[in-house]
Every structure is written in structure tokens, then in C-alpha cells.
N, CA, C and O of each residue as an XYZ file, in Angstrom:
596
protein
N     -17.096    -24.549    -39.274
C     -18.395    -24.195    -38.741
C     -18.869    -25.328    -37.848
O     -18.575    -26.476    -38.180
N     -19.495    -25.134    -36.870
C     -20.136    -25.874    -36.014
C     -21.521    -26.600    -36.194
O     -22.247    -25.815    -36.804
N     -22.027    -27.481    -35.986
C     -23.158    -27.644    -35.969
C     -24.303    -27.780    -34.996
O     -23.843    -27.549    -33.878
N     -25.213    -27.973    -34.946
C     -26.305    -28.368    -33.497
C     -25.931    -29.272    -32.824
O     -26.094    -30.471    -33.050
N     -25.211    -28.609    -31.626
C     -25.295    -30.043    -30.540
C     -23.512    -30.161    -30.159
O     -23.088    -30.658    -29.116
N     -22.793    -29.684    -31.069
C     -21.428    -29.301    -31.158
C     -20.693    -27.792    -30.102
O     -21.042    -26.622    -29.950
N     -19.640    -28.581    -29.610
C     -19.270    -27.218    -28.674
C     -17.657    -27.240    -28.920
O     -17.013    -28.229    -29.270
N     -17.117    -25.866    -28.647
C     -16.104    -25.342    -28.346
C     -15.462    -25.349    -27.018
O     -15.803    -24.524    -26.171
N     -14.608    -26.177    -26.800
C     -13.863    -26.671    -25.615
C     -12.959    -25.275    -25.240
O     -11.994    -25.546    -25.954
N     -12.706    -24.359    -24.802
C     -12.136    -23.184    -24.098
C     -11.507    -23.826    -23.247
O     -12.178    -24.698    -22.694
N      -9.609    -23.652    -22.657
C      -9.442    -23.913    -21.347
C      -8.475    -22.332    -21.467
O      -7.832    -21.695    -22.301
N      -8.919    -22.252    -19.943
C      -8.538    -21.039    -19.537
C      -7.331    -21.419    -18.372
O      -7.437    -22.304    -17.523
N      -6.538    -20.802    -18.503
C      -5.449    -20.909    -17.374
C      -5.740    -19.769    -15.884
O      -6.146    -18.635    -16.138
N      -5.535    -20.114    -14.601
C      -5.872    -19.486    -13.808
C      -4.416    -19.324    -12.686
O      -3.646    -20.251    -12.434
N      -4.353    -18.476    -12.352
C      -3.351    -18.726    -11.621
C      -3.404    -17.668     -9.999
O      -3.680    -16.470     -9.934
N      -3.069    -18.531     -8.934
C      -2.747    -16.970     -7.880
C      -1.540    -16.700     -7.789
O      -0.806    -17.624     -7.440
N      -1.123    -15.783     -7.980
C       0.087    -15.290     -7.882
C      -0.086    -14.597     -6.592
O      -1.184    -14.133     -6.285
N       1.269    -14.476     -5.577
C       1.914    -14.004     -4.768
C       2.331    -12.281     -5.355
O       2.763    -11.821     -6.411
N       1.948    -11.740     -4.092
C       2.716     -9.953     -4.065
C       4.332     -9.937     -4.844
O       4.778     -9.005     -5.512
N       4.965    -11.128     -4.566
C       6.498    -11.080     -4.993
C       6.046    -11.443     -6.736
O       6.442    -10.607     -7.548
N       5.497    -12.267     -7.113
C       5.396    -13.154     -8.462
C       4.663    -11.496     -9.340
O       4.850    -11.198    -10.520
N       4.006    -10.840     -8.510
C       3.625     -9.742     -9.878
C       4.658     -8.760     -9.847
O       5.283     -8.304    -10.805
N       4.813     -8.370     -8.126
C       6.662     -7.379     -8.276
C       7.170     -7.602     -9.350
O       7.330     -6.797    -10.268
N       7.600     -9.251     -9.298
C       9.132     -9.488    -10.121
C       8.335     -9.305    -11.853
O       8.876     -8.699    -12.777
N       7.236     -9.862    -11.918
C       6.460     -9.681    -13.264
C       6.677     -7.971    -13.718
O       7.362     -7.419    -14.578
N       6.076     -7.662    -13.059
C       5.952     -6.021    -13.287
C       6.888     -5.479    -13.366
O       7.142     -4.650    -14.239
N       7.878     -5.947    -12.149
C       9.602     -5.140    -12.717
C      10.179     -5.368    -14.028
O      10.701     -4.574    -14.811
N       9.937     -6.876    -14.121
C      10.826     -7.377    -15.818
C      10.049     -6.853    -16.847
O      10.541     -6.819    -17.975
N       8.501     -6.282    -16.588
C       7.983     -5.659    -18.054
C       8.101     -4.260    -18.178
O       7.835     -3.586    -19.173
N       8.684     -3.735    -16.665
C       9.090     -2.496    -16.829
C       9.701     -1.752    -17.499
O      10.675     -2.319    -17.994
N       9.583     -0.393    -17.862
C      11.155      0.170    -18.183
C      12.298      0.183    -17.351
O      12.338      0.119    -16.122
N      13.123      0.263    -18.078
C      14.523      0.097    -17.440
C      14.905      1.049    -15.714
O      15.347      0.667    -14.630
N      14.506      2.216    -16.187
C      14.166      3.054    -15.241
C      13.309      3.003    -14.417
O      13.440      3.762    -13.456
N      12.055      2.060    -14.470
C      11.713      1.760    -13.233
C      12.088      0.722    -12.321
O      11.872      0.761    -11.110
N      12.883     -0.580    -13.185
C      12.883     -1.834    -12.639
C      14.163     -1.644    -11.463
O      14.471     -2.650    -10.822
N      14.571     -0.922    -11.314
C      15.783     -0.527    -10.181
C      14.518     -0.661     -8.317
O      13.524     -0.129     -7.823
N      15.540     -1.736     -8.016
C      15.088     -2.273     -6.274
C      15.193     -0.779     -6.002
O      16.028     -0.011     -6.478
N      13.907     -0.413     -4.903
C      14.306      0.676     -4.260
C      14.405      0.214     -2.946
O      13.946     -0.802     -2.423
N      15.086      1.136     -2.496
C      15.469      1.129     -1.010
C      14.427      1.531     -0.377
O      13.518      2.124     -0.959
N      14.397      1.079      1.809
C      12.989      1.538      2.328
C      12.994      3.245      2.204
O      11.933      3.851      2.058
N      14.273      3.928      2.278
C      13.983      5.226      2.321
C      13.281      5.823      1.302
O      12.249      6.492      1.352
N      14.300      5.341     -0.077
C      13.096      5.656     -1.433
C      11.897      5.537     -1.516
O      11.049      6.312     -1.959
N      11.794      4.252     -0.954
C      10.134      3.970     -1.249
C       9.147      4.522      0.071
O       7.939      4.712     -0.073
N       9.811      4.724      1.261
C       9.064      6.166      2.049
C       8.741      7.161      1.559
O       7.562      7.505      1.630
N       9.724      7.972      0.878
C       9.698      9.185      0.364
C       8.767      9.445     -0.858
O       8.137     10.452     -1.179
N       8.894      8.063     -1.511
C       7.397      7.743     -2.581
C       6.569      7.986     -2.286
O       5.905      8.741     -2.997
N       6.026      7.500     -0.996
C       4.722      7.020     -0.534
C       4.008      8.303      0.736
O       2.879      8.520      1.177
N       5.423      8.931      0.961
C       4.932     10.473      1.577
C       4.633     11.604      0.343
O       3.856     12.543      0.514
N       5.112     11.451     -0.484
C       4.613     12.444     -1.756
C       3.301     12.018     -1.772
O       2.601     12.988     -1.482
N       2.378     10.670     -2.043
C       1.828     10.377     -2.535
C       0.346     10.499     -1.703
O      -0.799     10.549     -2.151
N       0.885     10.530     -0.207
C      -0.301     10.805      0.541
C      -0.432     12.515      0.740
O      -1.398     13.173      1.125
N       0.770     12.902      0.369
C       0.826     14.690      0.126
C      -0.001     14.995     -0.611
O      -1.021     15.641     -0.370
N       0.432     14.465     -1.802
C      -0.819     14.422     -2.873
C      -1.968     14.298     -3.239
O      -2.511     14.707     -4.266
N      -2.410     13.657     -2.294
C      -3.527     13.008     -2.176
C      -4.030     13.966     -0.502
O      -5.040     13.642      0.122
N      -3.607     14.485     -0.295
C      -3.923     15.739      0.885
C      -4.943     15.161      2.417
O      -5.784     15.482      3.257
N      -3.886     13.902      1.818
C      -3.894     12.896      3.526
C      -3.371     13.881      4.245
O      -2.482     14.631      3.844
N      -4.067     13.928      5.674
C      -3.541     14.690      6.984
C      -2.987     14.369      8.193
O      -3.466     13.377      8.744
N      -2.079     14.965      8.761
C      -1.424     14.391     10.011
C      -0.506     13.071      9.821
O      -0.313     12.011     10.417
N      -0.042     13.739      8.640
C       1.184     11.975      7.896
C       2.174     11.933      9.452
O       2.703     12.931      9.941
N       2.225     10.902      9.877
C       3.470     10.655     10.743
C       3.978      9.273     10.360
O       3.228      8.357     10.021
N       5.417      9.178     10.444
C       6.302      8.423     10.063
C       6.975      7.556     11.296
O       7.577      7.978     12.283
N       6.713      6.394     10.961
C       7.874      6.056     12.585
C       8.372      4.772     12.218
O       7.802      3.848     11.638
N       9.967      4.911     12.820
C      11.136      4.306     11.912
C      11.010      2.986     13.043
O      11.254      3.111     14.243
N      10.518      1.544     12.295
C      10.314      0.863     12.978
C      12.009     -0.301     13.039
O      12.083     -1.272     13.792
N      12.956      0.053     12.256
C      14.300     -0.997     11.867
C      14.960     -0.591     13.425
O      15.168      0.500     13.956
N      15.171     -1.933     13.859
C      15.596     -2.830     15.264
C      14.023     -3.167     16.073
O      13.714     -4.175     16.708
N      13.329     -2.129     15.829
C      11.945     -2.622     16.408
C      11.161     -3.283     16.599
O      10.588     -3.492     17.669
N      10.915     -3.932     15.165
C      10.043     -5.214     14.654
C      10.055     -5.510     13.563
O      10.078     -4.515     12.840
N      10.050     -6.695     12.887
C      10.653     -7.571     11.831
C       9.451     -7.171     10.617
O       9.703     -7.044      9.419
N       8.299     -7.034     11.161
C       6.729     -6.392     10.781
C       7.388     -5.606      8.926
O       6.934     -5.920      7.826
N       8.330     -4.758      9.162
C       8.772     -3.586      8.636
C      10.045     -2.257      8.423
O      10.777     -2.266      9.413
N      10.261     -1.687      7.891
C      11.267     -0.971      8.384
C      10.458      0.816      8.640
O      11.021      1.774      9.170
N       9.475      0.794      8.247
C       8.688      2.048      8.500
C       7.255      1.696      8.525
O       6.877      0.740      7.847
N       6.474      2.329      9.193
C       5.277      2.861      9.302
C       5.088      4.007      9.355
O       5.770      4.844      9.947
N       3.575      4.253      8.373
C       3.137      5.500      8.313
C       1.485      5.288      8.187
O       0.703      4.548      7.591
N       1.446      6.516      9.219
C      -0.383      6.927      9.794
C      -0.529      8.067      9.385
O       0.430      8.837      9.434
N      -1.863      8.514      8.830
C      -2.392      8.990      8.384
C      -4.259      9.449      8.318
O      -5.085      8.661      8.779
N      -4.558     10.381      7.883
C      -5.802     10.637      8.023
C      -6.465     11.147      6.945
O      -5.876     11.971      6.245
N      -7.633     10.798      6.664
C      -8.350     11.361      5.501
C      -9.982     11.774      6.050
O     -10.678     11.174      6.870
N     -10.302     13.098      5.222
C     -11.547     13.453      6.160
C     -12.699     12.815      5.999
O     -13.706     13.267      6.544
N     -12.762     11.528      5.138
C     -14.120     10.898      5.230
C     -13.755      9.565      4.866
O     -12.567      9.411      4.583
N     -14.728      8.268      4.792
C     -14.478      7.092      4.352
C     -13.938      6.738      2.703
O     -13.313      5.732      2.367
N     -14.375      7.866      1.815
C     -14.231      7.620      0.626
C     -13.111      8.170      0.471
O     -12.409      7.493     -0.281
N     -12.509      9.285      0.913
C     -11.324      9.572      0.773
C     -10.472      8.772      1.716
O      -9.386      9.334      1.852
N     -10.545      7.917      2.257
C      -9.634      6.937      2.970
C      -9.091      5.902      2.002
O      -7.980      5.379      1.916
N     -10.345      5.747      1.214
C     -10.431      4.482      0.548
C      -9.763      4.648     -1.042
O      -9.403      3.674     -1.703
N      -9.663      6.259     -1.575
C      -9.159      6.722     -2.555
C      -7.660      7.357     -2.248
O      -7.078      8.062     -3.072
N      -7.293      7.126     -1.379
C      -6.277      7.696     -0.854
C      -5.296      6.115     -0.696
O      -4.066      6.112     -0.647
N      -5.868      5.286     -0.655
C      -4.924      4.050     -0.413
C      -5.373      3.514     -1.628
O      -4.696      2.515     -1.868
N      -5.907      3.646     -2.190
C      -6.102      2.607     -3.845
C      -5.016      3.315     -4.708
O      -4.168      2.699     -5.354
N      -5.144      4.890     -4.645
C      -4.479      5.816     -5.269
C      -2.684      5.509     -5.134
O      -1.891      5.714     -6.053
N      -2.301      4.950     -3.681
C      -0.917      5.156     -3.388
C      -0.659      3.387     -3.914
O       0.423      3.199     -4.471
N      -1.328      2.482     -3.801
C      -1.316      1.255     -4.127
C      -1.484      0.852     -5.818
O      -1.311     -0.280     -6.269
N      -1.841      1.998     -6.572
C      -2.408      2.533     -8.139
C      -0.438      2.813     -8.262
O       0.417      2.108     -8.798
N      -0.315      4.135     -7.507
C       1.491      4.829     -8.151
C       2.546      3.506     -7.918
O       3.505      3.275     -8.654
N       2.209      2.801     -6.895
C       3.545      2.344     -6.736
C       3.406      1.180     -7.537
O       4.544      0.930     -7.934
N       2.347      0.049     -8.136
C       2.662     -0.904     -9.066
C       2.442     -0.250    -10.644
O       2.570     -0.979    -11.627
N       2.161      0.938    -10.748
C       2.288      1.084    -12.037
C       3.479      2.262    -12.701
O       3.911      2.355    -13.850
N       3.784      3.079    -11.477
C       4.914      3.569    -11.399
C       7.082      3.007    -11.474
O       8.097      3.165    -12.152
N       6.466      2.208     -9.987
C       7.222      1.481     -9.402
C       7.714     -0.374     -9.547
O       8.695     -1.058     -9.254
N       6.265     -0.599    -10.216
C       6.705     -1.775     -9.938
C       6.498     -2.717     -9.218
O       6.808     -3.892     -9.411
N       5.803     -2.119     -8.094
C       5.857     -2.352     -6.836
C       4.041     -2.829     -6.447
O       3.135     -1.997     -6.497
N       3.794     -4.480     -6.033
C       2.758     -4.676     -5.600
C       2.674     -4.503     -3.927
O       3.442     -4.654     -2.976
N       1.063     -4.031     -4.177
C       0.919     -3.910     -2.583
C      -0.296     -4.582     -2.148
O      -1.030     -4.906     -3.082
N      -0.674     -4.856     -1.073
C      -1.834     -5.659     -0.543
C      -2.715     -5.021      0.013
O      -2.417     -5.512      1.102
N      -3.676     -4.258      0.302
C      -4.933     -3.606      0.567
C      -5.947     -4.384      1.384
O      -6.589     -5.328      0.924
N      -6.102     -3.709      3.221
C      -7.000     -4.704      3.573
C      -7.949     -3.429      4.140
O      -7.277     -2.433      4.404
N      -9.191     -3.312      4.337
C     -10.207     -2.155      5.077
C     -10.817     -1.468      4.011
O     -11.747     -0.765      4.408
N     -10.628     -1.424      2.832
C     -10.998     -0.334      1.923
C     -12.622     -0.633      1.699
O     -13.358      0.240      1.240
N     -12.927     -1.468      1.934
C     -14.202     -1.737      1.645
C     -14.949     -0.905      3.053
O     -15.864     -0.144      2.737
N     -14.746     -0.964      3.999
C     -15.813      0.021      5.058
C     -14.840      1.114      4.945
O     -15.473      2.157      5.106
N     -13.743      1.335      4.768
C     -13.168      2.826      4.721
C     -13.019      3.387      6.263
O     -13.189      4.601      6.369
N     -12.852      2.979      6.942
C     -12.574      3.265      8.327
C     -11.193      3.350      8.667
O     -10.786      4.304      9.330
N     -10.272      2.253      8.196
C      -9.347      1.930      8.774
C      -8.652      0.947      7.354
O      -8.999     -0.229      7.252
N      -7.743      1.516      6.400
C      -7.464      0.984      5.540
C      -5.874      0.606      5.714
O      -5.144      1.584      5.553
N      -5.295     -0.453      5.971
C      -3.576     -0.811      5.591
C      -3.438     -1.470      3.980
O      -4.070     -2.309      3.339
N      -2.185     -0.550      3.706
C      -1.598     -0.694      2.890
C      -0.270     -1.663      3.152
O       0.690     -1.115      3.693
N      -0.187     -2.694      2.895
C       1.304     -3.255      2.865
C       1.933     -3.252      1.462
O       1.447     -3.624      0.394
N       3.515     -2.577      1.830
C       3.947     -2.461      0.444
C       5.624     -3.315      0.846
O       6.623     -3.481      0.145
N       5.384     -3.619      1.957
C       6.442     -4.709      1.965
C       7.498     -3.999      3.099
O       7.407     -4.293      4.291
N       8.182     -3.345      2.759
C       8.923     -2.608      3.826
C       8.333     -1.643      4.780
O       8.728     -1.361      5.912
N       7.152     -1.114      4.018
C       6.648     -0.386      4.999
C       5.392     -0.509      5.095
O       4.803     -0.894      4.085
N       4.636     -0.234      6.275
C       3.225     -0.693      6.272
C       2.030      0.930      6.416
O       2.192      1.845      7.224
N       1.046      0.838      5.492
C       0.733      2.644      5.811
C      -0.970      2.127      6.135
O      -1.735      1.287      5.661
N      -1.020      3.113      7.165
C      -2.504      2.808      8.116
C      -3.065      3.940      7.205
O      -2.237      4.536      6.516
N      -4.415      4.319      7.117
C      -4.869      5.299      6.801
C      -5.997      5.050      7.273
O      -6.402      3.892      7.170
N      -6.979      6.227      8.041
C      -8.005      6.363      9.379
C      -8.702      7.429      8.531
O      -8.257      8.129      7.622
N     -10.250      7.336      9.232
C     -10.675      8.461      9.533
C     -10.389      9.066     10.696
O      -9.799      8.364     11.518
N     -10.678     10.334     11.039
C      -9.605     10.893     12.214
C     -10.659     10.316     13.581
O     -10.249     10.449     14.734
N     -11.772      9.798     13.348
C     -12.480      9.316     14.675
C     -11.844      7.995     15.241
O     -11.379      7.598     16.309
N     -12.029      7.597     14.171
C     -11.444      6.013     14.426
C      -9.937      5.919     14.648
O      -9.654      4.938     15.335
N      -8.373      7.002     14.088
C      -7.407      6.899     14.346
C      -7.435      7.686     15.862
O      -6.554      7.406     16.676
N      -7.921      8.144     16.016
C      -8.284      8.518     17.979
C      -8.781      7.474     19.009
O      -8.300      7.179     20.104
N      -9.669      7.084     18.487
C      -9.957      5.720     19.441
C      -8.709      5.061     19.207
O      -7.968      5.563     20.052
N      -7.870      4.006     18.377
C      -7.137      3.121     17.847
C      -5.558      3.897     18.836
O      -4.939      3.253     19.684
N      -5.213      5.357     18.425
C      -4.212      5.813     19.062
C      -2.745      4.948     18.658
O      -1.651      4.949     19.222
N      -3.168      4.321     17.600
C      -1.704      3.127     16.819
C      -0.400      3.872     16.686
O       0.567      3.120     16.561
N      -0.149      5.079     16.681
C       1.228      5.933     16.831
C       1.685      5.620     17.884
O       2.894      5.418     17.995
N       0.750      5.488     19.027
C       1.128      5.889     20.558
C       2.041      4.756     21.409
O       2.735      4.797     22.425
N       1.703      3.843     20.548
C       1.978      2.634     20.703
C       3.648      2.473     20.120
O       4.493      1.888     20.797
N       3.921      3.018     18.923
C       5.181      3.011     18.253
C       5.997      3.845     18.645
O       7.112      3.403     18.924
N       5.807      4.989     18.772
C       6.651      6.072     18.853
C       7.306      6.555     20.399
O       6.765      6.896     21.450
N       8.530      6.424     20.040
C       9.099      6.712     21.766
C       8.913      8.389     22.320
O       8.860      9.396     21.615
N       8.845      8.295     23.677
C       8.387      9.450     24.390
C       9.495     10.843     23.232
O       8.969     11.822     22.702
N      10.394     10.637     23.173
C      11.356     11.758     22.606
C      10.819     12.150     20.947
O      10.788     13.249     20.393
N      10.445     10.855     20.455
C       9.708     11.085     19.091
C       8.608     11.738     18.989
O       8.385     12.565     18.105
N       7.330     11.211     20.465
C       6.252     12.401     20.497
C       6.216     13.857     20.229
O       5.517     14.369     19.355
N       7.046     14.526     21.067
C       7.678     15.115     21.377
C       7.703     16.186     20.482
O       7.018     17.207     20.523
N       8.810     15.764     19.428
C       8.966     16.395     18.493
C       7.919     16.328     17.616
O       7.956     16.962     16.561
């Protein structure tokens, strides 16, 4: 028991960990079945279910490998208001470290305008459709033959 005037010394450990330091954390406390490296295609195909799911609009994909070191894919996207921008990238950044394993970094979610997701190989924009019109960030990636189609 303590008395008047007597205190309890607490030390707390603090630490920042790096996107890689909770990956590798999260993979080794994983199940077995999740801790398997995925490849960029796998983890595209993750992350297009997930904005499916989430009934993001106008998903386009563009294969950025020889392009820029940035990534091996990008993906744009649209959601019809700020809150669904912002639930739509917490949501896909929610499946893939608790699914997957997989940490991601979240920058915009707070005004909901213009939210990136980095998940390491691939980088996913998500807009409201006013602001991905002004911005036009596909137009920029995608070659005339890719428009196109």
C-alpha cells in the first residue's frame, strides 16, 4: 500500500515503427495462410474486389512496371461523396492489414477529397468525381491505346 506523498513510477515503452516493421509483425502473428508474400498481381486483384465492394466507381487500373519506380500499379477511383471516399480507403487499408497482413499508409482522408492509399506496390487514388476531373491523374498515366480501350 502506498502512502501520502508516495508515487508509482510507470515506464511505458513507445515506439515508431515503419510500414515494413508492422508488415513483417503482422505477417509473423499471422496465420499460416495469410503470411504468404503476395505478388503485385495478387494484391491488385485484392484491392479491385475491395473497391468493388465497397461500390467505388470508374475503378481504372494502369500498369505502371518499366514506367516508374513509384510502383508496379495504380488505381483511380471514385466515390460519390467525401465520406464515402474516406470509408472506402480506411475500409481497403482495414482488409489488407487484417486480412493480409499487409500495412498501408493513408494520406487525404481527413478532407475526403482526394484520398491515396499506399500499399507498397501499388498506389490507389480515390476522388470525388469533381475533384478526379479537375486533377485528370489517369490522363497523365495511361497511353493513347490504353484510353482507348
Amino acid at each position: 500500500m502506498l502512502g501520502i506523498g508516495a508515487f508509482r513510477c510507470v515506464r511505458r515503452r513507445d515506439f515508431v515503427l515503419s510500414p515494413s516493421v508492422v508488415a513483417a509483425e503482422g505477417a509473423a502473428n499471422a496465420a499460416p495462410s495469410r503470411a504468404k508474400e503476395l505478388s503485385s498481381q495478387e494484391l491488385l486483384a485484392i484491392i479491385l474486389k475491395s473497391l468493388d465492394d465497397d461500390k467505388a466507381e470508374d475503378i481504372v487500373q494502369i500498369d505502371l512496371r518499366g514506367k516508374s519506380s513509384i510502383g508496379d500499379y495504380m488505381v483511380v477511383c471514385s466515390g460519390r461523396s467525401s465520406r464515402q471516399v474516406g470509408a472506402i480507403s480506411e475500409k481497403l487499408a482495414e482488409r489488407l492489414k487484417v486480412e493480409h497482413g499487409r500495412a498501408s499508409k493513408i494520406e487525404g482522408k481527413s478532407t475526403g477529397d482526394w484520398v491515396l492509399v499506399d500499399t507498397g506496390d501499388i498506389i490507389v487514388h480515390v476522388f470525388r468525381p469533381e475533384v478526379r476531373e479537375f486533377y485528370q491523374l489517369e490522363k497523365m498515366w495511361l497511353t493513347p491505346e490504353a484510353e482507348k480501350a
